[in-house]
C-alpha positions as CSV (number, residue, x, y, z in Angstrom):
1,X,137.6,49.7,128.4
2,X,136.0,48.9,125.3
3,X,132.2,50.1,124.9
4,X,129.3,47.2,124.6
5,X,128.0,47.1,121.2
6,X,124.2,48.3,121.4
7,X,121.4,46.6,119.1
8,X,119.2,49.3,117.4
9,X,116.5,48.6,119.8
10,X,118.7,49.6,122.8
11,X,120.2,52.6,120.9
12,X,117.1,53.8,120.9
13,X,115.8,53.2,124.5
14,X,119.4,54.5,125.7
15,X,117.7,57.8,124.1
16,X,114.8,56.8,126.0
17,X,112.7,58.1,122.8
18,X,111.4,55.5,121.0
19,X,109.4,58.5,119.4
20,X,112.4,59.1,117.5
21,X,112.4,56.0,115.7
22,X,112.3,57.0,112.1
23,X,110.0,54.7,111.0
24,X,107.5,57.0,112.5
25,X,104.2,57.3,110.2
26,X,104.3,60.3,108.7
27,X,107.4,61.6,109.9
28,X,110.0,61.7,106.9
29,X,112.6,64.0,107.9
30,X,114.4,66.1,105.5
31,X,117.2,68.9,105.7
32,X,116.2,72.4,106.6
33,X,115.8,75.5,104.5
34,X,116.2,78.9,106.3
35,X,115.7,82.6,105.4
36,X,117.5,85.5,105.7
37,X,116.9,85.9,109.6
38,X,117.6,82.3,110.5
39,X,113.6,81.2,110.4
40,X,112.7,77.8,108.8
41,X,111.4,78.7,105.3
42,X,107.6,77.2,105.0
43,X,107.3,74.1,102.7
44,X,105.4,74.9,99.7
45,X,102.7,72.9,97.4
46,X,100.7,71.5,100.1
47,X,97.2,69.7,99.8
48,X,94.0,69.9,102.7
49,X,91.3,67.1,101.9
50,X,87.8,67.6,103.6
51,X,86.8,63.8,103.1
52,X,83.0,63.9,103.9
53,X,82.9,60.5,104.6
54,X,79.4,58.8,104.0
55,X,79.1,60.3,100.7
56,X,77.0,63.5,101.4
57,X,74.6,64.2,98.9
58,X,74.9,66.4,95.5
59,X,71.2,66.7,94.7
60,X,70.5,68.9,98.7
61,X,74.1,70.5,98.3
62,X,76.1,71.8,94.9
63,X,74.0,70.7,91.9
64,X,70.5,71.1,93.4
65,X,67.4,70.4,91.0
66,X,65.0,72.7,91.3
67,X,62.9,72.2,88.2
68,X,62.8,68.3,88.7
69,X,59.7,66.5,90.8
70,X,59.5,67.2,94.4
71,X,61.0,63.6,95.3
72,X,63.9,64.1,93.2
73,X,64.8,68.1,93.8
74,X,64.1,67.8,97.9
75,X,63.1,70.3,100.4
76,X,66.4,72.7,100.1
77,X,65.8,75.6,97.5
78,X,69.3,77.4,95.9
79,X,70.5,80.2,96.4
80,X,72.4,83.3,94.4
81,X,76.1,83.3,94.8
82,X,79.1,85.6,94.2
83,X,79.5,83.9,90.8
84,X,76.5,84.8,88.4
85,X,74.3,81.4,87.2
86,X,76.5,79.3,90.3
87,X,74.2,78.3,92.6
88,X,74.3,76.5,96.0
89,X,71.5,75.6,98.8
90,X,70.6,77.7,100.7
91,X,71.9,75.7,103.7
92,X,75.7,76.9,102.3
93,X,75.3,81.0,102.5
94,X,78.9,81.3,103.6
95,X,79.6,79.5,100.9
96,X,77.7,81.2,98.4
97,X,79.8,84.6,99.3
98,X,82.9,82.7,98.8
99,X,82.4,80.9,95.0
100,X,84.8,83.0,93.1
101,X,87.9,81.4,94.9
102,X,87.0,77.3,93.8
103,X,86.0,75.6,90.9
104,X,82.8,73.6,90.9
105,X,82.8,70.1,89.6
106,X,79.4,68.5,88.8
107,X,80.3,65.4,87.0
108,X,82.1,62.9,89.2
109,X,81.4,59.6,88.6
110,X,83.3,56.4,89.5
111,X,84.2,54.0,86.4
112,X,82.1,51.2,88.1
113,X,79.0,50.9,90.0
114,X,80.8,51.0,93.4
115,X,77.9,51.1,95.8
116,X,80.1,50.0,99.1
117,X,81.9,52.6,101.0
118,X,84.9,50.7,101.8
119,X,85.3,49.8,98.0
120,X,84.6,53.7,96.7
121,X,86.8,55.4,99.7
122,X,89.8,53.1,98.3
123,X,89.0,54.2,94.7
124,X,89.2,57.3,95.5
125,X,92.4,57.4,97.7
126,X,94.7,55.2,95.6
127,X,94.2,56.8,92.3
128,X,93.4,53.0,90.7
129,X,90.5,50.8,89.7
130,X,90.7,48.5,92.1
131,X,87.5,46.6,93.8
132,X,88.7,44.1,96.3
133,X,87.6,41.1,96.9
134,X,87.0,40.8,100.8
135,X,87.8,37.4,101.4
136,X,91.4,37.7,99.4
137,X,94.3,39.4,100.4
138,X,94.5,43.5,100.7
139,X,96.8,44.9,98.2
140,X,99.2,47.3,98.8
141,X,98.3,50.8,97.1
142,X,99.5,53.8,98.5
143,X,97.2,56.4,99.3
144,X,97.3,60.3,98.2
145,X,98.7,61.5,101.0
146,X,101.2,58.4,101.7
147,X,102.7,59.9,97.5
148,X,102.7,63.3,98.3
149,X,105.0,62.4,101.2
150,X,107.3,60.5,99.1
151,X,107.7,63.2,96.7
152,X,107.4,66.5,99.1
153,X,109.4,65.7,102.1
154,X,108.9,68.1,104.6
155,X,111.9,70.9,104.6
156,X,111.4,71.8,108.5
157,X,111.0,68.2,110.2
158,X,107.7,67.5,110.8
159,X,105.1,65.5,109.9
160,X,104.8,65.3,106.1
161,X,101.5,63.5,105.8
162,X,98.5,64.0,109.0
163,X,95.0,62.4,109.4
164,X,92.4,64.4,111.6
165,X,90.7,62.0,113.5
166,X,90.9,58.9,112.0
167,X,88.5,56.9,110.1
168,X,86.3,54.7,112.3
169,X,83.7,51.7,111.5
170,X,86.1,49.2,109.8
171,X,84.9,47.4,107.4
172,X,82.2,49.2,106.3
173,X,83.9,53.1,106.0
174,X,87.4,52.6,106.7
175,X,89.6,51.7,103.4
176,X,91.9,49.0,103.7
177,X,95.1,51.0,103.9
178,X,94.1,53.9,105.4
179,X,96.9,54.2,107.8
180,X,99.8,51.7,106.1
181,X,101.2,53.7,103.7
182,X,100.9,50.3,101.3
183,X,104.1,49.3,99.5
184,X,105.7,53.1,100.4
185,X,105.9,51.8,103.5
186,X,105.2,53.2,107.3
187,X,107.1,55.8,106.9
188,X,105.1,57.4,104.7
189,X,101.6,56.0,106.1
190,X,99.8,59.3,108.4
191,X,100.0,60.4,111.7
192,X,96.4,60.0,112.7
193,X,95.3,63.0,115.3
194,X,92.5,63.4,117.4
195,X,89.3,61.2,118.2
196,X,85.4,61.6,119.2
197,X,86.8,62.3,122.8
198,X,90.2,64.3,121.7
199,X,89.8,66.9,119.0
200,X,90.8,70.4,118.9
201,X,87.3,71.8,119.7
202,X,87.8,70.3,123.4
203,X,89.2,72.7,125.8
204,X,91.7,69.9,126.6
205,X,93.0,68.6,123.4
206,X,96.5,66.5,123.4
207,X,99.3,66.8,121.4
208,X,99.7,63.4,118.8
209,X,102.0,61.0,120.9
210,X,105.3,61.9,118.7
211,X,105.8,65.0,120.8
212,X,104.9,63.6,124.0
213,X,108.4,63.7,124.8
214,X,107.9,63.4,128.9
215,X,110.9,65.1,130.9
216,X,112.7,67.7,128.3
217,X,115.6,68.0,131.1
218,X,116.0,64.0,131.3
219,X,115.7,63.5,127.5
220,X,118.4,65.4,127.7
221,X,120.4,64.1,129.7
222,X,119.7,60.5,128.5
223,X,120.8,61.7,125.0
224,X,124.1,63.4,126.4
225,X,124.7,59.5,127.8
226,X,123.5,58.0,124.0
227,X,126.3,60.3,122.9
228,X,129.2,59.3,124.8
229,X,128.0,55.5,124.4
230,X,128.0,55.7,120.9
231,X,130.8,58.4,119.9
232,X,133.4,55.7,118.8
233,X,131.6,54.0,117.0
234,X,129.6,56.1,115.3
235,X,132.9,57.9,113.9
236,X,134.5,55.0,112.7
237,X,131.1,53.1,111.4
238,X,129.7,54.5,108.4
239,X,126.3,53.1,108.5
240,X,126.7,54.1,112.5
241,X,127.5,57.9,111.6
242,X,124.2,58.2,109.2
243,X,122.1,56.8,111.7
244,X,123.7,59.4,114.0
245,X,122.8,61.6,112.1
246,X,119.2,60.8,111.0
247,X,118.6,61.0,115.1
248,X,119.6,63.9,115.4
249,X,117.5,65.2,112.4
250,X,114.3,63.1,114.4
251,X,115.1,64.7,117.7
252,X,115.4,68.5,116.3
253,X,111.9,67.1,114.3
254,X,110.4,66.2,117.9
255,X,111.5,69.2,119.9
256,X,111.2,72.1,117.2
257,X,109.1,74.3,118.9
258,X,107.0,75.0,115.1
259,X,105.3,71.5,115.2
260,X,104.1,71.9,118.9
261,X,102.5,75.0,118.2
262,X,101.1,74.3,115.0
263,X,98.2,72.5,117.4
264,X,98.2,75.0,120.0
265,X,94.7,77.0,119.1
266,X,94.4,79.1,121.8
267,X,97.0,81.1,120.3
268,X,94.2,82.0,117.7
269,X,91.8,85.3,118.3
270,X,88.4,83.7,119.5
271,X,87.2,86.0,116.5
272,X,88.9,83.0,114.3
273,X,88.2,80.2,116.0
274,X,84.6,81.0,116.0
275,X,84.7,82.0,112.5
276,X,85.8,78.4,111.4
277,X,82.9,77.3,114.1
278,X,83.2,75.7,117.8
279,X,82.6,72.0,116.8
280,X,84.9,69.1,115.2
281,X,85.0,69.9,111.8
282,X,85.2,73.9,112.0
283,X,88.2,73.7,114.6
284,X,90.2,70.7,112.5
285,X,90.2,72.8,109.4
286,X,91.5,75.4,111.2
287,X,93.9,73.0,112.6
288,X,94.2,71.8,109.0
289,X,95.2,75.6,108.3
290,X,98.0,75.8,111.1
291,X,99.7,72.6,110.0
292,X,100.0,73.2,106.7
293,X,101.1,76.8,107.5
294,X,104.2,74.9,109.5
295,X,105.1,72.8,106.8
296,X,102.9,69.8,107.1
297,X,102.4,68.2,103.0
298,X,99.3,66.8,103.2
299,X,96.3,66.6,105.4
300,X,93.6,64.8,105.3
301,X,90.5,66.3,107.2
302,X,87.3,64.4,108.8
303,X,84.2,65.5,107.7
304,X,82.6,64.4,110.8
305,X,80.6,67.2,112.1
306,X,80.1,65.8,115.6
307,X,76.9,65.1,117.7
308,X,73.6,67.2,117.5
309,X,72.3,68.7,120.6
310,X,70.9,66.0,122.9
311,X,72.5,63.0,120.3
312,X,75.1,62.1,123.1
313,X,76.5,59.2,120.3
314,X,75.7,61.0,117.0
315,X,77.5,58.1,115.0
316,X,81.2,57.6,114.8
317,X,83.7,59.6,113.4
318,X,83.3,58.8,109.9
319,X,79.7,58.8,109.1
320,X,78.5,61.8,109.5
321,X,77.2,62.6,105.6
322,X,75.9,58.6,105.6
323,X,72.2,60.0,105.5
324,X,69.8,56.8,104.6
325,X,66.9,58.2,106.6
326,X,65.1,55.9,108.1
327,X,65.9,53.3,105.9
328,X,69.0,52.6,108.3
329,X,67.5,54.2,111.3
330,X,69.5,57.3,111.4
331,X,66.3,59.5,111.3
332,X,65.0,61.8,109.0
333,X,68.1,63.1,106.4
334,X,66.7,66.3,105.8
335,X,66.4,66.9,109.7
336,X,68.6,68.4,112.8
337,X,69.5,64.9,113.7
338,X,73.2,64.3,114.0
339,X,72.6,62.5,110.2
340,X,70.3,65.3,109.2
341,X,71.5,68.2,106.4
342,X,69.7,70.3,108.6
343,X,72.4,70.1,111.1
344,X,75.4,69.1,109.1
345,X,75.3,71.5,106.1
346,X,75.5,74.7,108.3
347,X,78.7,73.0,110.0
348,X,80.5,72.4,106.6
349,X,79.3,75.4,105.0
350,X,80.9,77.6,108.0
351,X,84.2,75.6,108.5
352,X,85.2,75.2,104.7
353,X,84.0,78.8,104.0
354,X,86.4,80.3,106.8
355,X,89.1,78.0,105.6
356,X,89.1,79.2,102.0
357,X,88.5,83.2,103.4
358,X,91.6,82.6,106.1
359,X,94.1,80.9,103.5
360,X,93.3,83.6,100.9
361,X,93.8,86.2,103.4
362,X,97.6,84.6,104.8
363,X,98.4,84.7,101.2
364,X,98.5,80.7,101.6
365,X,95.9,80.0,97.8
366,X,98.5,79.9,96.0
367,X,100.1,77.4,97.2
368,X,97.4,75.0,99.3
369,X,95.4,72.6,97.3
370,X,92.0,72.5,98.7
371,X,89.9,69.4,97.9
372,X,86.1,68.8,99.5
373,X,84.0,65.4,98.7
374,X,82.8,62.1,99.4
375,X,83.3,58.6,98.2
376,X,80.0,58.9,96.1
377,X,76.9,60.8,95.9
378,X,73.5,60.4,96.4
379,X,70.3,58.7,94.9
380,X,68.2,60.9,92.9
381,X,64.7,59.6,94.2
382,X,64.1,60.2,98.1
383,X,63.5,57.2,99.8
384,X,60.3,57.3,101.6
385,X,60.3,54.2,103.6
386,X,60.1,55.9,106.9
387,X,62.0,58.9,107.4
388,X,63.2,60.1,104.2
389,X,66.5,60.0,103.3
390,X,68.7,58.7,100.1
391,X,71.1,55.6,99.2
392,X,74.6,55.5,97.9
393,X,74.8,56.8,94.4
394,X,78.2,56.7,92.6
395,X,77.1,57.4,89.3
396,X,77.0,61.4,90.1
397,X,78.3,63.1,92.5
398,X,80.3,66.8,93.1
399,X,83.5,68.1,94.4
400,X,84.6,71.5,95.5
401,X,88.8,72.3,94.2
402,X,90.4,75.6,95.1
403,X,94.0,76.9,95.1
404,X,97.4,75.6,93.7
405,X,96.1,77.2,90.6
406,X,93.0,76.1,90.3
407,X,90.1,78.6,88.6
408,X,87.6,80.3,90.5
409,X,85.0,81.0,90.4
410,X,84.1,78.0,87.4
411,X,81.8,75.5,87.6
412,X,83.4,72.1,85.6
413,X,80.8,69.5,84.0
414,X,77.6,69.2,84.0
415,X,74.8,66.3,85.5
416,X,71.7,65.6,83.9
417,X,68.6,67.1,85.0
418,X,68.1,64.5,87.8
419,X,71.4,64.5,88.8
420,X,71.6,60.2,87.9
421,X,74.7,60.9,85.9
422,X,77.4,63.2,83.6
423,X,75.9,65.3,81.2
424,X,79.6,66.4,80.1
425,X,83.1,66.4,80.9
426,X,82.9,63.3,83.2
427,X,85.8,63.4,86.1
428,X,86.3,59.9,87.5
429,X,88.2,59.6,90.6
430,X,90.7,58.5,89.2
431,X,91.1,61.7,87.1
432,X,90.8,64.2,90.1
433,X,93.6,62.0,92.3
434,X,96.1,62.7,89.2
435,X,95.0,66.2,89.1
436,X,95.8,66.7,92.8
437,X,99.6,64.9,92.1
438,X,99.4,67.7,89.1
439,X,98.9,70.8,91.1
440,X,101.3,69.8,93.9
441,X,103.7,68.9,91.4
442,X,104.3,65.3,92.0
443,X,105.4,63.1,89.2
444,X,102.7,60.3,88.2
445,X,105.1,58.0,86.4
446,X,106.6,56.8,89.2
447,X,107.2,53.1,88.7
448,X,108.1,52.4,92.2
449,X,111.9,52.1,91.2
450,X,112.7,52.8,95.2
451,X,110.9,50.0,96.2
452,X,113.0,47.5,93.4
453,X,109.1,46.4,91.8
454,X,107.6,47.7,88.7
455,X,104.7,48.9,89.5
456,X,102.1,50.9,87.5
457,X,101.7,54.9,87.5
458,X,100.7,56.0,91.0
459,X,97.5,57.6,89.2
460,X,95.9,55.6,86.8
461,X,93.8,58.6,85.8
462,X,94.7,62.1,83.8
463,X,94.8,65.3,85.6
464,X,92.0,67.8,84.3
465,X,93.9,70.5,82.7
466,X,90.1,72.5,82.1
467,X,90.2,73.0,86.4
468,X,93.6,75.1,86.1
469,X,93.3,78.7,84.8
């Protein structure tokens, strides 16, 4: 008896995975490397981005003022670091022990007055000067993490480019094509993980949907059927026999047991976990640090810090650094508040001092590009109008880089003494997205040949060759 021909979309239900479908976001599988004992080899050149979204700002943070007027330099004093004449605010003492293992850069400023988070977030992540016009139609840039998985597959079958909780408050934080991996396609757009009420700081965190795999002993048994369905033809058709193949590449990707733990904290010492801090943002870059440790490309991190005690809302997941003061009604910036530096700087400084310490320590530096900024900075004046607080400023603002070969220890341009703009050795975005393709070793001449349109250089910037030492 001949066997019914079976449409892809049935192929794949007779798996009964449509998790396995490869046009999974973020999932580009890839053939295995292994050692000398049979373990999967760990990918290398791999990138974790702290995106403080909101744009926190430079003036309270890593270029404080101190000899400027009062409503310019702000209530935060600096402090001494591990690198002589570096100094930080003394909200960032974890930090300031830590300075000999990133490079400093004072002097980011976007090519045009971007004032619009939506509009500076998508300069930043595509690497071009593009301002859209809202009314028209999106265009289709990729974004960092959606090239990095084009170039770097993932050798061990898992997810090549992740999002830790994604990007809420569309249109006003969200960049258009955050999670469509624009004319790369779905396949390289990122797995987003995690939300307000499902992050890795809950005692009950869940696993992405991709490895909710239901049954094991019934997948099993549904792919044993798949097989014998399928065995003629997929010997005899060729395209049949590399689809074969490619599903059983996505099934080993979906049951490996290195991508299930990789999100499994509790196999950390509670000495760790605390280290990195018991709140959103210190136990996703730790989360950040086990992914990329099993192979994951590129990962994009959050900055949101979570609520302050007694804030039960505390913003969305995305605004955390957005601190206007009272000129938006988000209370006093320089506060406790859940938009205050008083209760966000301690977070960041903890989590993204632990994460530097702990990679150094696994011997991951070398290879893991660590990036940590906003869209834009800060005003230099202190609004007053109410509580204080400052506006969007993308004239100036800073950036911490470490790893992938990347000095420490260095602090890279210079503001002026109000921090409005460059002094020296401006950086636009731009400039740092093609430095991040530099150190990770991905090509920026691509032309898009895969796609069959010319397109321009994934980077319209230059990578900053004065960062690398």
């Amino acid at each position: 008896m001949k066997l019914p021909k079976l449409s892809r979309r049935r192929f794949v239900q007779a798996g009964g995975v449509g998790l396995l479908n490869l046009a999974v976001p973020g999932l580009v599988v890839g053939k295995d490397k292994f050692d000398a004992t049979g373990k999967a080899v760990a990918s290398k050149k791999c990138c974790i981005f702290v995106l403080l979204c909101g744009g926190p700002s430079h003036i309270d943070t890593w270029d404080l003022k101190p000899d400027a007027p009062s409503e310019i330099r702000g209530p935060y004093k600096p402090i001494r670091t591990k690198v002589p004449g570096m100094q930080l605010s003394e909200l960032h003492p974890k930090l300031a022990q830590v300075t000999d293992q990133f490079c400093l850069i004072r002097s980011m400023t976007h090519p045009r007055p971007i004032n619009n988070h939506f509009d500076a977030m998508h300069n930043l992540l595509s690497g071009q000067v593009v301002e859209r016009v809202r009314e028209g139609v999106p265009d289709d840039l990729p974004y960092i993490g959606s090239v990095v998985a084009k170039h770097l597959s993932n050798e061990r079958n898992l997810l090549t480019n992740a999002w830790l909780i994604k990007c809420v408050g569309a249109p006003v934080f969200c960049a258009p094509n955050i999670g469509s991996g624009g004319y790369l396609g779905s396949s390289y757009a990122p797995v987003f993980i995690g939300s307000a009420d499902n992050h890795p700081a809950m005692p009950k965190f869940k696993l992405p949907e991709i490895y909710e795999m239901g049954d094991p002993a019934r997948m099993q048994e549904r792919r044993k059927l798949l097989d014998a369905l399928e065995s003629d033809r997929l010997s005899h058709d060729a395209g049949g026999k590399d689809w074969g193949e490619l599903r059983e590449l996505a099934y080993d990707a979906m049951t490996r047991p290195e991508g299930r733990a990789a999100f499994d904290l509790k196999q950390e010492p509670v000495s760790v976990r605390e280290r990195y801090g018991m709140h959103p943002l210190g136990q996703n870059l730790l989360l950040a640090r086990r992914m990329v440790e099993a192979g994951v490309r590129f990962v994009t991190v959050n900055g949101w810090v979570g609520p302050a005690p007694g804030e039960a809302g505390g913003g969305p997941p995305s605004s955390s650094w957005d601190m206007h003061g009272g000129n938006m009604g988000m209370g006093n910036a320089f506060s406790t508040g859940s938009y205050g530096m008083g209760f966000c700087l301690p977070r960041l400084d903890q989590g993204l001092s632990a994460l530097l310490t702990d990679l150094k320590e696994r011997g991951m530096l070398n290879d893991t590009l660590v990036v940590a900024m906003g869209e834009f900075g800060r005003t230099p004046v202190i609004l007053t109008q109410g509580p204080p607080g400052r506006q969007h400023w993308p004239q100036c603002f800073s950036a911490i880089v470490a790893g992938c070969g990347i000095r420490g220890g260095a602090v890279y341009g210079e503001s002026d003494k109000t921090g409005s703009a460059p002094k020296s050795n401006p950086v636009t975005p731009q400039d740092l997205h093609a430095t991040i393709l530099h150190a990770l070793g991905v090509p920026l001449n691509d032309l898009g040949k895969n796609t069959g349109i010319i397109r321009p250089p994934f980077s319209s910037g230059k990578p900053v060759m004065g960062l690398f030492g």
